[in-house]
C-alpha positions as CSV (number, residue, x, y, z in Angstrom):
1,X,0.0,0.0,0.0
2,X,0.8,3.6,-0.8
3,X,1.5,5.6,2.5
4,X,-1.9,6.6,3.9
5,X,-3.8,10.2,3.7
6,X,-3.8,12.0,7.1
7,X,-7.7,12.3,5.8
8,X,-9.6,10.0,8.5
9,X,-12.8,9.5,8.2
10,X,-14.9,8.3,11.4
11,X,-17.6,5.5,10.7
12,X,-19.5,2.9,12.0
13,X,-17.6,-0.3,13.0
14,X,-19.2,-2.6,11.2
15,X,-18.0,-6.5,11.0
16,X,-20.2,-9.6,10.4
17,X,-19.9,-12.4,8.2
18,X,-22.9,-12.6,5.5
19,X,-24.1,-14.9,3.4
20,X,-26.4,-14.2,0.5
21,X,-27.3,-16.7,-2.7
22,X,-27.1,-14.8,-6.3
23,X,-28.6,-16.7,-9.7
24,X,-26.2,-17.3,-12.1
25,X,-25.3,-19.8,-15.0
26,X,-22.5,-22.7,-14.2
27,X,-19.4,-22.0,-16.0
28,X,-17.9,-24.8,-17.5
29,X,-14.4,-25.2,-18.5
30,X,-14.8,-26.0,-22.4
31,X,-11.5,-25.9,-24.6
32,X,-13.7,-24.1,-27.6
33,X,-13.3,-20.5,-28.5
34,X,-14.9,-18.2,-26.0
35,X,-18.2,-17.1,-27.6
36,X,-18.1,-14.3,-25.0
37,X,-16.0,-12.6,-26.7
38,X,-16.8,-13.4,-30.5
39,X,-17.8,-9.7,-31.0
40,X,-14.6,-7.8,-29.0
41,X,-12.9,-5.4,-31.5
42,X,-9.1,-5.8,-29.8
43,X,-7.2,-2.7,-30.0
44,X,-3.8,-4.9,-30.4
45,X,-2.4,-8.2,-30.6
46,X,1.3,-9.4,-31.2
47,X,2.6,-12.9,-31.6
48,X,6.5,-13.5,-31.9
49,X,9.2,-16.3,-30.9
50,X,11.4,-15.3,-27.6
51,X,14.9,-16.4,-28.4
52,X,16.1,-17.6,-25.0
53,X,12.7,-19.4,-23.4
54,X,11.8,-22.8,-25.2
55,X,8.8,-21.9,-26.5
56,X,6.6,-19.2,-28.3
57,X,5.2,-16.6,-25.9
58,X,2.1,-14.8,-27.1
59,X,-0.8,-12.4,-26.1
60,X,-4.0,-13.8,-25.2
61,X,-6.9,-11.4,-24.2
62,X,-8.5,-12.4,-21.0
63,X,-11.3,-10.2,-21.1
64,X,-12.0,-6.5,-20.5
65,X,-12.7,-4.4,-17.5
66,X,-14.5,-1.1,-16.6
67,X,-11.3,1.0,-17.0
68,X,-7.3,0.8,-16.3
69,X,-7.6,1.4,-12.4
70,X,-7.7,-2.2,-11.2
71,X,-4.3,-3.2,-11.9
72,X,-2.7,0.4,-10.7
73,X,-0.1,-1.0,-8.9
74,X,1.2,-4.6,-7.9
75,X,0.5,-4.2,-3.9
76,X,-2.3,-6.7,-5.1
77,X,-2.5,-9.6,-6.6
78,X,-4.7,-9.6,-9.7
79,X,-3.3,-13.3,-11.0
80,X,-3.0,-16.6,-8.9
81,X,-1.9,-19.7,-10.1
82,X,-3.2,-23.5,-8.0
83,X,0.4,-24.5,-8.4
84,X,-1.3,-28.7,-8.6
85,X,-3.5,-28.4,-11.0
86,X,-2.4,-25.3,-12.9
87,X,-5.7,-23.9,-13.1
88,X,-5.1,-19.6,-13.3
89,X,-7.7,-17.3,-12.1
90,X,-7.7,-13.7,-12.5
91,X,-10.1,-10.7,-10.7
92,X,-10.9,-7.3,-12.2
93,X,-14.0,-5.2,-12.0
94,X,-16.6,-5.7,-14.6
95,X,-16.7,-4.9,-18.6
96,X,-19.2,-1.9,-19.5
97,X,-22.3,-4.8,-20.0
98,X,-23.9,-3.5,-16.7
99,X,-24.4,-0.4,-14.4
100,X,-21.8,0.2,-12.3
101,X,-17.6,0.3,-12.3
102,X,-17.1,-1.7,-9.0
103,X,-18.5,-4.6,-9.4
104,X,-15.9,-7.9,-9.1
105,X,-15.7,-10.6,-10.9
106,X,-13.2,-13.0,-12.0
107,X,-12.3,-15.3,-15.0
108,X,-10.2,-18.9,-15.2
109,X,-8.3,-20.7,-17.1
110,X,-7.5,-25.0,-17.0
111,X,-5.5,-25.2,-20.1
112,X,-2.2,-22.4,-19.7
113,X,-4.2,-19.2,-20.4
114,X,-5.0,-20.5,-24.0
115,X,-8.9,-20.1,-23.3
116,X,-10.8,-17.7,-20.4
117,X,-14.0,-18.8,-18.8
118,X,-16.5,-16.1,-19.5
119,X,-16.4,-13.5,-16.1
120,X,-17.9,-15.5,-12.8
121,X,-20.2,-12.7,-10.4
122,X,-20.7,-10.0,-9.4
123,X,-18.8,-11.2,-6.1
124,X,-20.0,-8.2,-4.2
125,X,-22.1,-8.2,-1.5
126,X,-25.0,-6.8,-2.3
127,X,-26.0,-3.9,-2.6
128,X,-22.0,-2.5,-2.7
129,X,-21.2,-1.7,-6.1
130,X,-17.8,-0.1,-5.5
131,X,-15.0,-2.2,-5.3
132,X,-11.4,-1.4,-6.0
133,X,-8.1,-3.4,-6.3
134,X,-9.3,-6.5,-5.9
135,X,-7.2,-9.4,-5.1
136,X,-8.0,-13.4,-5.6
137,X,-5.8,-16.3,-4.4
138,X,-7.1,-19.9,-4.9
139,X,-7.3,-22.2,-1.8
140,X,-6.8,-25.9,-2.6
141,X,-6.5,-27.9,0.8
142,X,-6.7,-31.4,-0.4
143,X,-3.7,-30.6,-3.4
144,X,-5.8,-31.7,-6.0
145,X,-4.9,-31.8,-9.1
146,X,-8.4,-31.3,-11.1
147,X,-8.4,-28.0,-12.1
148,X,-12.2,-26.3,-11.2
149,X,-11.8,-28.1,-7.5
150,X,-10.2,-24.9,-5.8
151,X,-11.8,-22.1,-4.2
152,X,-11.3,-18.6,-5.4
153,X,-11.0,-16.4,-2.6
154,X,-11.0,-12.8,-3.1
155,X,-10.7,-9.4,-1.3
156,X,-11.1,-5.6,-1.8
157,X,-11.9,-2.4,-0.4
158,X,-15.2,-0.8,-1.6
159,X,-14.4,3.2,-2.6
160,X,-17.3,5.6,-1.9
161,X,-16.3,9.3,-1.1
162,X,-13.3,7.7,0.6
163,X,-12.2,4.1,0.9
164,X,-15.0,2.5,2.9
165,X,-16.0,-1.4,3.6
166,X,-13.6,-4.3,3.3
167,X,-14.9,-7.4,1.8
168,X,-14.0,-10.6,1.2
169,X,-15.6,-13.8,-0.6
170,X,-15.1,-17.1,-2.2
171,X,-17.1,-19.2,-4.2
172,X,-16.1,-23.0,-3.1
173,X,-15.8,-24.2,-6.6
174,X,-14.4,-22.5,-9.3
175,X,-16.9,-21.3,-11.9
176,X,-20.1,-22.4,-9.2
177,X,-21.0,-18.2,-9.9
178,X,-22.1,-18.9,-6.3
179,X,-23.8,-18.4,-3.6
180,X,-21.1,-16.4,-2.5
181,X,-19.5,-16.6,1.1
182,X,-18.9,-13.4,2.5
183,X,-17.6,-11.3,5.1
184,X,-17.5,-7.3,5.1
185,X,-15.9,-5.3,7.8
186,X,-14.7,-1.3,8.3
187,X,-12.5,0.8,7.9
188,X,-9.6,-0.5,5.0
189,X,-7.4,0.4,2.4
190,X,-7.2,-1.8,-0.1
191,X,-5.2,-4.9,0.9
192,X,-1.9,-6.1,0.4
193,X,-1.1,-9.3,-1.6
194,X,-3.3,-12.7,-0.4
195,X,-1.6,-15.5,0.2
196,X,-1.8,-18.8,1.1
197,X,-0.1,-21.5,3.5
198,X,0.6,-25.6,2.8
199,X,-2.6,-26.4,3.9
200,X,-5.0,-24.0,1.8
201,X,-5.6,-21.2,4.3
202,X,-5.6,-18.0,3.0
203,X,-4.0,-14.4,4.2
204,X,-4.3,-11.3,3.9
205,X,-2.4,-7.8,5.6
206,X,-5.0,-5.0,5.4
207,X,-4.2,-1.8,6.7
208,X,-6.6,0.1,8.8
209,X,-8.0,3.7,8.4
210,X,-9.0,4.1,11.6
211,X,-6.1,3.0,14.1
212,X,-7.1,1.3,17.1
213,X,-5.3,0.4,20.4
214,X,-4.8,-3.1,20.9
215,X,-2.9,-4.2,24.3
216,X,-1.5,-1.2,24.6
217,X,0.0,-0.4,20.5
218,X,-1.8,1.5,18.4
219,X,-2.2,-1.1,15.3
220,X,-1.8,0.0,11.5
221,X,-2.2,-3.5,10.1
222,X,-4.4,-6.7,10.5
223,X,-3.7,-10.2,9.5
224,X,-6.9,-11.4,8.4
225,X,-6.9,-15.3,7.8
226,X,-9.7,-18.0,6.9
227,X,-9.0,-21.7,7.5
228,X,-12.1,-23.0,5.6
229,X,-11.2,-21.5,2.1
230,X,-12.9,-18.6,2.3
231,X,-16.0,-19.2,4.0
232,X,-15.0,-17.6,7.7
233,X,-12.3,-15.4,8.8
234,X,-10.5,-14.0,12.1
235,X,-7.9,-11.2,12.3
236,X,-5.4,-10.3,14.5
237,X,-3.0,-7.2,15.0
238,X,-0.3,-7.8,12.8
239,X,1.8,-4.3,12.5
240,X,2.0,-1.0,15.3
241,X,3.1,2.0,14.6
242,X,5.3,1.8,16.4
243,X,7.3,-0.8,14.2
244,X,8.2,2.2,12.1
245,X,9.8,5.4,11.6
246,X,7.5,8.0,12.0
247,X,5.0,5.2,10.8
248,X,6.6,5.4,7.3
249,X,5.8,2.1,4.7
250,X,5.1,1.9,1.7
251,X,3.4,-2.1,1.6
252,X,3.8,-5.5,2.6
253,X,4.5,-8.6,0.6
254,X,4.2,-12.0,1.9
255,X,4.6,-15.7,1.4
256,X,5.0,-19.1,3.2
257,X,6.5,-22.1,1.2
258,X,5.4,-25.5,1.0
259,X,7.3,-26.3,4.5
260,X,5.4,-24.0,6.7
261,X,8.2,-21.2,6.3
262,X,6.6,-17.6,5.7
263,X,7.4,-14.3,5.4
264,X,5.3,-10.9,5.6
265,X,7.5,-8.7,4.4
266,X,7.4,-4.4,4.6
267,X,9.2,-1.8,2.8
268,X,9.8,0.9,5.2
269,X,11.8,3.0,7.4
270,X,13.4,1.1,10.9
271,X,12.8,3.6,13.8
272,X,15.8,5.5,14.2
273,X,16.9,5.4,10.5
274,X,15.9,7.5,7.7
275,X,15.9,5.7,4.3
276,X,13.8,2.9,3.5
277,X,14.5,-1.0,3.9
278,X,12.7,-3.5,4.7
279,X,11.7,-5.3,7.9
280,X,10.1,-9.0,8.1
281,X,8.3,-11.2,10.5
282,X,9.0,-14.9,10.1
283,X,6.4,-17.7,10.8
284,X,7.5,-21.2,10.7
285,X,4.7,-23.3,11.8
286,X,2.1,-22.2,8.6
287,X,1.3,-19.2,9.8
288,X,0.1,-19.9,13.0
289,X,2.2,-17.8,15.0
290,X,4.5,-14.9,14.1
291,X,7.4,-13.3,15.3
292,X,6.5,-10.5,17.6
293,X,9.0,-7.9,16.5
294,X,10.3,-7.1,12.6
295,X,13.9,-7.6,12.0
296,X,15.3,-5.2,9.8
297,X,17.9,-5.5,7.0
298,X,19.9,-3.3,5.7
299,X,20.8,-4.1,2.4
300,X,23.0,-1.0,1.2
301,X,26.0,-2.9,3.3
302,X,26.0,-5.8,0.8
303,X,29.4,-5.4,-1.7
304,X,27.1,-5.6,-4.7
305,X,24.8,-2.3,-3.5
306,X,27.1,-1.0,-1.1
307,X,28.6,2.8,-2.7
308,X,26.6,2.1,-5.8
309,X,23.0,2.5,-4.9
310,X,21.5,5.1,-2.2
311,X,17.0,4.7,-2.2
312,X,14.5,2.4,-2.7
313,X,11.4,2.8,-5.2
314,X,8.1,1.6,-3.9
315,X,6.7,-1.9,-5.6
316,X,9.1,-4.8,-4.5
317,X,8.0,-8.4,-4.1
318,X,9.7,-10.9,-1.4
319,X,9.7,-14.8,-1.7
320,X,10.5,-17.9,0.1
321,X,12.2,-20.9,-1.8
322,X,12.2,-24.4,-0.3
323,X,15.2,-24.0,1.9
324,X,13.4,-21.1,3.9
325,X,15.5,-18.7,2.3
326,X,13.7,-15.0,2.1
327,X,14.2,-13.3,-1.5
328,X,13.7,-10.0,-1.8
329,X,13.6,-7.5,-4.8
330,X,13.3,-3.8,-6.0
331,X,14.4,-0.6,-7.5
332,X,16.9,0.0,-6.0
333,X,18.2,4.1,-6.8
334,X,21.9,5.4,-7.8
335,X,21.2,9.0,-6.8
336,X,24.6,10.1,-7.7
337,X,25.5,9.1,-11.4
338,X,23.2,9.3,-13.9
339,X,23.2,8.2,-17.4
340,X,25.3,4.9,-18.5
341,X,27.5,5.6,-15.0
342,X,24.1,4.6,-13.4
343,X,23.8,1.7,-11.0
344,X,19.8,2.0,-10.7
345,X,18.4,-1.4,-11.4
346,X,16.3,-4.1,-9.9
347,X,18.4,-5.5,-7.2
348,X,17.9,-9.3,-6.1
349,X,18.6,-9.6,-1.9
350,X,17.9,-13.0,-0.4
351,X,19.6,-15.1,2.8
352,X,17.9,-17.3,5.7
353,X,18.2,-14.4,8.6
354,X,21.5,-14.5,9.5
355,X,23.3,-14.3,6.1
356,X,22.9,-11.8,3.6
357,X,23.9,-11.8,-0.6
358,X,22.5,-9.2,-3.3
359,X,23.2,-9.0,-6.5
360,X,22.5,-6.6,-9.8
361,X,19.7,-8.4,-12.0
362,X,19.6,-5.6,-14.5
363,X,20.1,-1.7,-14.6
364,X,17.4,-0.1,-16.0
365,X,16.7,2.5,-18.6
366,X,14.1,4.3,-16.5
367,X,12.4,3.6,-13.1
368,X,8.4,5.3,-14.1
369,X,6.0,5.7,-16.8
370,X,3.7,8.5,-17.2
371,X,0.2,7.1,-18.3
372,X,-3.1,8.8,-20.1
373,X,-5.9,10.6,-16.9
374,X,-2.3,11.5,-14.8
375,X,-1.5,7.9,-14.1
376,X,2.3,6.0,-13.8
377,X,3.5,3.1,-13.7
378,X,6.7,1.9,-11.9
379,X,8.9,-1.1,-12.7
380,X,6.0,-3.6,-11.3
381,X,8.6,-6.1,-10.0
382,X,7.5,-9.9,-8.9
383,X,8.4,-13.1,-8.2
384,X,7.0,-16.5,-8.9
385,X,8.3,-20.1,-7.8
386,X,7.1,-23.9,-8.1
387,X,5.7,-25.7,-5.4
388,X,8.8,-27.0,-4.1
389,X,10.6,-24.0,-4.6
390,X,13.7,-25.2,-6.6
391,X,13.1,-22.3,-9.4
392,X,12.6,-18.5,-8.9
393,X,11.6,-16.0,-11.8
394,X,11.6,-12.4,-11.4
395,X,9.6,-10.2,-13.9
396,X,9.7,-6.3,-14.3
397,X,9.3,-3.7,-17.0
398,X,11.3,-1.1,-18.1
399,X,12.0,0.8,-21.8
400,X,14.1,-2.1,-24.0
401,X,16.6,1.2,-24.4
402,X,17.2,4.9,-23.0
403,X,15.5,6.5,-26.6
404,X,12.3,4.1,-26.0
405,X,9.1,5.1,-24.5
406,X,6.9,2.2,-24.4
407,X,7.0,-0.4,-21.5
408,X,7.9,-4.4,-22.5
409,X,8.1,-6.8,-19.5
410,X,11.3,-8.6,-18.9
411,X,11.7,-11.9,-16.8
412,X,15.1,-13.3,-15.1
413,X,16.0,-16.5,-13.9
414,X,17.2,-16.3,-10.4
415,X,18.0,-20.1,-9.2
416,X,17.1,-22.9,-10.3
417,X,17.3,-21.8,-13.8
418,X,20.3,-20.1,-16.1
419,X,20.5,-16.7,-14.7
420,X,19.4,-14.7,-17.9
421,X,17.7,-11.7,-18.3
422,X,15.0,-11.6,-21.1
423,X,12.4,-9.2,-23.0
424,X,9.3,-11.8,-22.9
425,X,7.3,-9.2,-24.8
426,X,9.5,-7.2,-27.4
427,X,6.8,-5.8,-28.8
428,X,8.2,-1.9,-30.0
429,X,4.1,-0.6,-30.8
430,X,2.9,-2.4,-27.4
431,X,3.1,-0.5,-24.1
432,X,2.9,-3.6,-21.9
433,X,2.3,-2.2,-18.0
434,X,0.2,-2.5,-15.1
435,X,1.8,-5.9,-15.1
436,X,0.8,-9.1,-12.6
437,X,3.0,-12.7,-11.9
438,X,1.3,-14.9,-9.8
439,X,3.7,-15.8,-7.2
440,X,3.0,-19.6,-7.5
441,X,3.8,-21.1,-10.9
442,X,3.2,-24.3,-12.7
443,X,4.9,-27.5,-13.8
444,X,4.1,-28.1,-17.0
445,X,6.6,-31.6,-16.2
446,X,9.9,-32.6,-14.3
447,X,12.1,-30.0,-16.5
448,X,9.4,-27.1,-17.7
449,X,8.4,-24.6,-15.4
450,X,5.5,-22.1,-16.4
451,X,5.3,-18.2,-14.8
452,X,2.1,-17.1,-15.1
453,X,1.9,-13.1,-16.1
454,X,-0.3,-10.3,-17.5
455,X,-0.3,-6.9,-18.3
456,X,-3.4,-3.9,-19.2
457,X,-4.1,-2.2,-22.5
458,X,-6.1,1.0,-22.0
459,X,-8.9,1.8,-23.8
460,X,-8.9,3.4,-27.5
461,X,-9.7,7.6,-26.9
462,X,-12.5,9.4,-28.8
463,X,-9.6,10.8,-31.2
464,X,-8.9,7.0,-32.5
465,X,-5.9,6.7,-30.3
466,X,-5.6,3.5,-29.1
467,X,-4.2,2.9,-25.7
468,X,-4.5,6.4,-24.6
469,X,-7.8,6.3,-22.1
470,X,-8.1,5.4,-19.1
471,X,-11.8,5.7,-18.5
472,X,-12.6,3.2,-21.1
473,X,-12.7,-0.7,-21.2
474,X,-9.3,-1.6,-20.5
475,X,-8.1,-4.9,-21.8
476,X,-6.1,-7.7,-19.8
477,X,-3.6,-9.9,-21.6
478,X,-1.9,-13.1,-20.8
479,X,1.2,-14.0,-22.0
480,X,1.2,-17.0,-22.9
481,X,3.7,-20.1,-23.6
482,X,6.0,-18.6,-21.0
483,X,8.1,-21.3,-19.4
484,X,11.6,-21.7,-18.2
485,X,13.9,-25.1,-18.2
486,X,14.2,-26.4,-15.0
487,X,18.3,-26.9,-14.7
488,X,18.6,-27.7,-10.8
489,X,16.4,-29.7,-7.8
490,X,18.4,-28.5,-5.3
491,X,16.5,-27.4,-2.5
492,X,19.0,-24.9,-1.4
493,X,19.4,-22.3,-4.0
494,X,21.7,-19.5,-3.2
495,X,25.2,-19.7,-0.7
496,X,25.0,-22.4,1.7
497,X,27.3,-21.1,4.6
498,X,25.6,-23.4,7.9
499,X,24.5,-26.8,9.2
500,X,21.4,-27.0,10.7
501,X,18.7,-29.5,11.8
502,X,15.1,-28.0,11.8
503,X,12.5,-28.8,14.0
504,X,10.0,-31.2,12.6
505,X,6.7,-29.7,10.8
506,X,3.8,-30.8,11.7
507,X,5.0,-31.5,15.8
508,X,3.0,-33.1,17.4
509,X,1.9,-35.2,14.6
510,X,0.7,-38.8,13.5
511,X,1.6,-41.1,11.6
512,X,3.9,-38.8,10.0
513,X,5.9,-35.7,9.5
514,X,8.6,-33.8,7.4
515,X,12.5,-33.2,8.7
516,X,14.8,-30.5,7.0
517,X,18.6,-30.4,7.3
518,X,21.2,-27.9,5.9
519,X,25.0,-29.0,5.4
520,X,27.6,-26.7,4.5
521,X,29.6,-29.2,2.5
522,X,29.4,-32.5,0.6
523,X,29.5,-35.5,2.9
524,X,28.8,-38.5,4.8
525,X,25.1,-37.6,6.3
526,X,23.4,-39.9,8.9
527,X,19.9,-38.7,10.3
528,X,18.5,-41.4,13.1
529,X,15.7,-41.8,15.1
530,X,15.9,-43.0,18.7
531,X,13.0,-43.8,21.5
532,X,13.1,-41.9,25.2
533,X,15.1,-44.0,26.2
534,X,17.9,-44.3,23.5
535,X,17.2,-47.4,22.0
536,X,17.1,-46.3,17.9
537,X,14.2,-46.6,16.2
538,X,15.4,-46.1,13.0
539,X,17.8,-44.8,10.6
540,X,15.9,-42.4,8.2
541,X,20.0,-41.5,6.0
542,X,23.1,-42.7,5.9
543,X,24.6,-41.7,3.0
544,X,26.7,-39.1,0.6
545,X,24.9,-35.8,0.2
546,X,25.9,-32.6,-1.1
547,X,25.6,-29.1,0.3
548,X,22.6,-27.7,0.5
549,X,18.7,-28.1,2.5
550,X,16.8,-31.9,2.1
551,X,14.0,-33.1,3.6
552,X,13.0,-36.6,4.6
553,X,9.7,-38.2,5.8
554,X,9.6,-40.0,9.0
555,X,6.4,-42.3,9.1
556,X,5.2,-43.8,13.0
557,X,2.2,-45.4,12.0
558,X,3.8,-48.5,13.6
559,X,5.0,-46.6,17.1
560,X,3.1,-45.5,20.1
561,X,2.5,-42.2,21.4
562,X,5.7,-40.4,23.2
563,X,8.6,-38.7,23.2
564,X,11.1,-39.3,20.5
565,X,14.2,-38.0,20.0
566,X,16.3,-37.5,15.7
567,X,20.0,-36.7,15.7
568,X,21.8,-35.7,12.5
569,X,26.2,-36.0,12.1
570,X,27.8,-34.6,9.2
571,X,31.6,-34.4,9.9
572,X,32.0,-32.5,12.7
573,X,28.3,-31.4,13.3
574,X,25.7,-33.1,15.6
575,X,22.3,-32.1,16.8
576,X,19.6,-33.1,18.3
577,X,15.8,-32.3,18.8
578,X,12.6,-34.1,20.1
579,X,9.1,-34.4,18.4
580,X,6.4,-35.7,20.1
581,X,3.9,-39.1,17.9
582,X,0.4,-38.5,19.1
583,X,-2.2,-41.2,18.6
């Protein structure tokens, strides 16, 4: 989120959870051309063959929506991929075939963004009619792998004179086009990115008009979750003002890998400093608990920013991979040289807490774009990552050179992948912005990994100008046939500098549960299991592995409840913990 107006308005607390049923036609999945939009006149298309990614990457139109103001900037998340069954949903406000500019739908895809379900709603409760910035995220508990079997789950804030209600919904299966769950509550902004957990639960960081006191702290954001895909939802404090300078952010990303490992992530100033970082709070139990306090990091001591870069653009993204390793991204500014002496450029920072590394992912040719109505655009940076978080892509726009004016989106392997930096779009007559990546991509098999992304056209202007109104239908694109090659499974990407053994996830458990380790260094690795009192169990590895994090399943199904204790060597390291079987 932008930082806040000091304009408060004082309203009615309002907070329930609501229900209502709303007639509409089942959507269906169906491979054929989209009759819906049989009669679209599209202002542009362009097709061409990207010379580094394996495949073809085109444009496909999604659909259209009541003007260009949905996909203003990438604090939400417009896109969300099921990363099992690869279904891709998207959420905008409506097209211009009904009254009203806020009401929210959203459309789907089960076959790579080559065909669009007609748009699923309204989602609003009725009567609201004013939604902004919506976000979706789909909650799949069970992992299945049928695409149309996942919840979409969506939120936004509803904009009247000022920003007003918060609302979230979900229809339970995609395409139903309800009844709707609901649940509407006062007084938000428009959220920060949803996300979801290993189990399906879905998050969200909202920030409040209205500050409250809570235990003492006057609170600036709540954590609102909902455990039953969308259909009820609790909040809790999850940011004070007093966690910042002068209460000074400018929005929170956040994201918990397939381990239970999470980050929510804010750009802002630590108290006592005055330049802009970012702070975290680390969950790793799913999200059930987080840490009390943000820890800061400082980022301008790394070699490859330190000297070179001095500020911080709003719009980064942060990501966890499958080691637990926090990645974090922006633009970051070279206020002292200009021109090719520049050092501005999207700057990739990522380490598990205790170690840092940052590197240069590309300069860039400008960090803004001025749009039609007095809009901009900045360098709409993102992540995505597989399920097990071997790969990480990073996508941003910029000019293709210092003499160009019109945006084309660029994506860059960051682990997991060759590290090369690539213009998906090209396209010289296209101004490709108000781009979205859904953080969670999809594996199309063992060695193809696909990032899902889109990007806004505006409408055409009364003069015949296309893409040069805002007020009009905007159009939403998806780039399609936009994979990587998977080079590496290595759960660790990045330096590996520890050893480490994790504490078990889930603990207590039964029959079974998950074990992480991190070596430093290739070697002899034994992991056993042993009973309270010492007798071993069983030996779960004994064998060569190389540096970096692995997991390993320990199944109980044949033990009793108690106490039991897991010891890992390598070389000169040994440690212990205890997990508790409960039957």
């Amino acid at each position: 989120m932008l930082k806040k107006s000091s304009t408060v308005l004082l309203m009615l607390l309002f907070t329930t959870s609501l229900v209502f049923a709303q007639s509409a036609t089942q959507q269906v999945f169906d491979k054929a051309p989209k009759p819906v939009f049989e009669n679209l006149t599209l202002d542009k298309n362009f097709s061409g063959t990207n010379p580094v990614l394996p495949h073809s990457v085109t444009a496909v139109l999604i659909g259209k929506m009541w003007n260009g103001y949905a996909t203003q900037a990438s604090f939400t998340n417009q896109i969300f991929t099921d990363p099992f069954s690869g279904l891709i949903a998207i959420i905008k406000r409506s097209d211009r075939t009904g009254p009203g500019s806020g009401r929210i739908y959203y459309q789907a895809s089960d076959d790579g963004g080559a065909n669009w379900t007609p748009q699923i709603g309204p989602m609003n409760l009725a009567p609201w009619n004013l939604g902004r910035h919506p976000d979706i995220a789909l909650s799949n508990p069970t992992k299945d792998v049928t695409p149309g079997n996942q919840a979409a789950v969506a939120g936004w804030a509803e904009l009247k004179v000022s920003w007003f209600w918060y609302q979230f919904a979900s229809d339970q299966t995609i395409g139903a086009g309800g009844p709707y769950n609901q649940k509407i509550d006062s007084t938000y902004y428009p959220g920060d990115e949803m996300f979801v957990n290993s189990q399906g639960h879905v998050f969200g960081v909202v920030p409040n008009i209205d500050y409250y006191i809570n235990e003492g702290d006057t609170v600036n954001n709540d954590l609102f979750v909902s455990t039953d895909r969308g259909v009820t939802w609790t909040k809790k404090p999850i940011a004070r003002t007093q966690d910042f300078e002068v209460d000074t952010w400018n929005g929170t990303k956040s994201f918990i890998n397939k381990n239970g490992v999470g980050y929510i992530v804010m750009e802002g100033k630590k108290p006592g400093q005055d330049f802009y970082t970012f702070g975290y709070k680390k969950t790793t139990n799913d999200g059930a608990t987080w840490d009390a306090a943000f820890t800061w990091v400082n980022p301008y001591t790394l070699p490859a920013l330190s000297g070179k870069v001095h500020a911080l653009n709003y719009e980064v993204d942060a990501i966890v991979d499958g080691a637990g390793n926090l990645h974090f991204a922006g633009t970051f500014v070279d206020t002292v040289n200009t021109g090719a002496a520049s050092n501005t450029g999207v700057y990739h920072i990522w380490g598990s807490g205790t170690t840092w590394n940052g590197e240069l992912v590309a300069k860039l040719n400008t960090t803004s774009r001025s749009l039609p109505g007095g809009l901009s655009t900045l360098n709409e940076i993102e992540f995505a990552t597989n399920w097990n978080g071997t790969i990480g892509v990073l996508k941003y726009c910029d000019i293709p050179t210092a003499t160009d004016t019109l945006y084309d989106v660029f994506m860059a392997g960051l682990w997991g992948t060759p590290k090369t930096v690539t213009n998906i779009t090209n396209t010289p007559a296209v101004h490709e912005k108000y781009s979205q990546m859904s953080a969670w991509g999809y594996m199309n098999s063992s060695t193809e990994f696909r990032a899902d992304a889109m990007y806004t056209i505006f409408a055409t202007s009364t003069a015949g100008v296309p893409d040069a109104y805002d007020l009009g239908e905007a159009q939403l694109w998806y780039l399609s046939g936009n994979t990587f090659l998977v080079t590496s499974v290595d759960d660790n990407p990045g330096l590996v500098n520890r050893f480490e053994l994790e504490q078990n996830y889930p603990n207590p458990f039964n029959p079974s549960t998950t074990i992480r380790y991190t070596i430093a260094e290739k070697g002899l690795v034994t992991l056993k299991v042993f009973d309270i009192l010492g007798r071993e169990v069983t030996t779960l590895v004994n064998e060569v592995k190389n540096a970096g994090t692995h997991t390993v399943n320990f199944s109980a199904k044949d033990l009793t409840t108690g106490m039991y204790i897991y010891t890992l060597t390598s070389g000169n390291f040994t440690s212990t913990k205890k997990m508790m079987l409960v039957k």
